[in-house]
N, C-alpha and C positions, 0 to 999 in steps of 0.2 A: 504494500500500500504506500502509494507517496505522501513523503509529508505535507499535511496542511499548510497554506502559504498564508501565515496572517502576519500582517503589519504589528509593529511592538506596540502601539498605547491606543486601546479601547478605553470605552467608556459607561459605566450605567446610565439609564435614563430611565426615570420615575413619571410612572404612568398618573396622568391628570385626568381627574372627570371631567372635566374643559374643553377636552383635546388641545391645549396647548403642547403637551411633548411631541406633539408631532411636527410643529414648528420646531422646539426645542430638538430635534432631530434633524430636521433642515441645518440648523444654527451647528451643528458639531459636526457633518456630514462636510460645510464650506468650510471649518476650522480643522480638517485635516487629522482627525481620528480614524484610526483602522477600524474600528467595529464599535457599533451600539449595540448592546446585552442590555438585554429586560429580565429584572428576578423574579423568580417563580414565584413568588409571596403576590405577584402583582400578575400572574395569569391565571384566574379562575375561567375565561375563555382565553384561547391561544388569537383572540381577533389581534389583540395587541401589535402582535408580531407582523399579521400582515398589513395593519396598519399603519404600521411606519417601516417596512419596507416598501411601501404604495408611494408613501410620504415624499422618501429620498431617492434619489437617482441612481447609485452605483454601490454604496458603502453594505459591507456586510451587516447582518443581524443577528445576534445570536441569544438565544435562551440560557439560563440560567439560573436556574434549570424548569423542564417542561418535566414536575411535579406527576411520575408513573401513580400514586395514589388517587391523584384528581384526576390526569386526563388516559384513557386507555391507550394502547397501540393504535388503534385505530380514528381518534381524534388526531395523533401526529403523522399519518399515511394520510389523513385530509390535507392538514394542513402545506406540509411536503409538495402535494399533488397542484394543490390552487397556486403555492408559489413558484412552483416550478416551469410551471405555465406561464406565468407573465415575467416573472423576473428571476432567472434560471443561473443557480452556483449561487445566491446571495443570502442564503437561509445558512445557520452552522442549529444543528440541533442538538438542543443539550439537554441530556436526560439525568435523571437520578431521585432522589424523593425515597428510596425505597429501604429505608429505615424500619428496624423490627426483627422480625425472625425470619433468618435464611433468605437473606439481600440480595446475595448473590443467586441464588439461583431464580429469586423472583425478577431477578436484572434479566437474564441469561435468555429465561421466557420469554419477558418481553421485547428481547433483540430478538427471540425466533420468531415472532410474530412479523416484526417489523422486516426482517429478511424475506420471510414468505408473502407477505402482501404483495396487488398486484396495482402501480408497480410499486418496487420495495423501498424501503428508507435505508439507503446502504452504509457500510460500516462507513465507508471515506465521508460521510455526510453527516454524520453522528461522532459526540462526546457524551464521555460519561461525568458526571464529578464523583468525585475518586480523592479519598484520605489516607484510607487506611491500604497497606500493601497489595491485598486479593483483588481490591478493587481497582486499585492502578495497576493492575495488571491485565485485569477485563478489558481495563479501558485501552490498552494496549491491543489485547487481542481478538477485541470484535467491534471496535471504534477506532475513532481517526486521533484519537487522544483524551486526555483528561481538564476536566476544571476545577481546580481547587480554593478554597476560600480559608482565612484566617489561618493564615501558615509564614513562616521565616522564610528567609533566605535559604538557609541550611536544609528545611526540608523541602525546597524546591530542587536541590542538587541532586538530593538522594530522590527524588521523583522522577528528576530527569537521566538516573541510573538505573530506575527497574522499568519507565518507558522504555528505553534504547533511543536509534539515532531516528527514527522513523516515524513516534508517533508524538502530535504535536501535545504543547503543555500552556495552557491560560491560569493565569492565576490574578485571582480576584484582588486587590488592594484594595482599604480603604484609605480613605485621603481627607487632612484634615489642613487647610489652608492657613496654618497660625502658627507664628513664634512662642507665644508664652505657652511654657509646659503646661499650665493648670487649666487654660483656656482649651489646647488642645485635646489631650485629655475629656475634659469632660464633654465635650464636640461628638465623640467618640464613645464615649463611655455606656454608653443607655444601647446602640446599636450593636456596639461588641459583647456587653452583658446579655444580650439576650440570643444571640447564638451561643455564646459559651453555653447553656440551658439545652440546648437543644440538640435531636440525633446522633452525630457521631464525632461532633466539635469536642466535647468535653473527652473523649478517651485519646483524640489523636492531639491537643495540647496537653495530655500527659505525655505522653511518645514524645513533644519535640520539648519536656522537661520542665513543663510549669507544672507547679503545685494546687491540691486541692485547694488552698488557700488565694492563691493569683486567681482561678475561676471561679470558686463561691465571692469574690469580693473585685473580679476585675478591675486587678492590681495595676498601678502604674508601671509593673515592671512587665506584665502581658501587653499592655496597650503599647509600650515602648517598641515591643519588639514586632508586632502584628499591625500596626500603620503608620503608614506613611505623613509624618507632622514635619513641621518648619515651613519657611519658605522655598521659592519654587524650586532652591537651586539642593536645599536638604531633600524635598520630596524626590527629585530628580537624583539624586544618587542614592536611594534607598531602592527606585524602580532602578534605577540599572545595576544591584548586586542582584534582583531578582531573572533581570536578562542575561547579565552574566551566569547564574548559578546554572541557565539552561529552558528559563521560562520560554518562550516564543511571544508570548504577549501576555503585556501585564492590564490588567481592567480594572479603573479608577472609581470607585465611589466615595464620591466627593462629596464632605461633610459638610453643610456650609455653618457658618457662625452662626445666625438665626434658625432656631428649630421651622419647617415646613418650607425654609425660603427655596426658590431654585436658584443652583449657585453659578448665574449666569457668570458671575464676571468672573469665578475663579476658572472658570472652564476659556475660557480666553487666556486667563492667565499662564495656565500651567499649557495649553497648545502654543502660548507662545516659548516657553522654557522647553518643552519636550518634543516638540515636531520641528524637525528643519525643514 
């Protein structure tokens, strides 16, 4: 399988009852980001997705992730199907959600489903997100790569050692546009707390050596290490040890200083730091 060709800094985009991100998708699409990623929390229907690939003209779109518990195999073969038809290689589908008992082989299923459909969702057009080992390795062996969320540098290296040279690697950053430690931080803090809480976040930040104590109280020293804070030129060297370690693209969610604002002008800011 060849590797996935994604440009280094994506971006999230938070879906509006307004439909303003679909402007807001216009606006990062002319500022020269490789890919807009919509998070699964925010696809209860997948219209999202084709809504702001309709929106934009060329730039990839990628889920993050299309939630196996909420949407069948068969809602992602639709989805697949209608975009393939009008705007064809611009979807990246990203699957995962399937937290609980025996993951893996409820993963496994629903890639044979999707292999067998007619036509199929094939592995070069699919990612998994993928933490823990078995699963970056699924993601290896029957997808075009993995997406990772809330993880170091470090264990982006060791991801990009049980991928191999072949299969692509995104990992999620969040990004918090501010110099004072206390400001950033707590920008931060209420959004990283509440993954630590959840699936399979809380056993693989034991694996990369935080303590039950950094996750029961989302410590300044987990926040330290798992986003991306300072100005644009500190944020910019924190996303390139993660390009260095072997990521292929790093994807910004960008925190703004006012709770619900959209962080129009940092997202200018940091395409003007990060994209030549």
């Amino acid at each position: 399988m060849t590797r996935l060709n994604l440009g280094p800094i994506g971006l999230t985009l938070d879906v509006r009852a307004d439909g303003g991100h679909l402007d807001d998708a216009v606006m990062l699409e002319k500022l020269g980001y490789s890919a807009i990623w919509i998070a699964g929390g925010q696809l209860k229907t997948l219209d999202p997705l084709r809504d702001v690939i309709r929106a934009t003209e060329t730039i990839p779109v990628g889920s993050a992730i299309i939630p196996a518990r909420v949407h069948g195999p068969g809602d992602v073969v639709e989805l697949r199907r209608d975009v393939e038809a009008t705007d064809p290689g611009r979807l990246i589908t990203g699957l995962g959600g399937v937290h609980g008992e025996r993951p893996l082989r409820t993963m496994n299923d629903y890639l044979d489903t999707l292999d067998a459909a007619d036509p199929p969702v094939p592995a070069d057009a699919r990612m998994l997100s993928a933490l823990g080992p078995r699963m970056m390795e699924l993601s290896r062996d029957r997808a075009s790569g993995a997406i990772a969320l809330l993880v170091t540098p470090e264990f982006t290296a060791q991801a990009r050692q049980t991928l191999g040279d072949e299969a692509a690697l995104v990992v999620m950053e969040y990004v918090v546009l501010e110099s004072d430690p206390a400001r950033a931080r707590d920008a931060a803090r209420e959004p990283i707390g509440f993954l630590t809480q959840v699936g399979g976040y809380p056993q693989n930040l034991r694996r990369m050596g935080f303590s039950d104590e950094d996750i029961a109280e989302t410590s300044d020293h987990l926040l330290d290490n798992v986003v991306a804070w300072g100005d644009a030129d500190a944020v910019a060297a924190r996303l390139k040890r993660h390009l260095d370690a072997g990521a292929d693209q790093v994807v910004l969610s960008v925190q703004p200083a006012t709770p619900d604002a959209v962080p129009h002008e940092q997202w200018r800011t940091l395409a003007g730091a990060l994209i030549g």
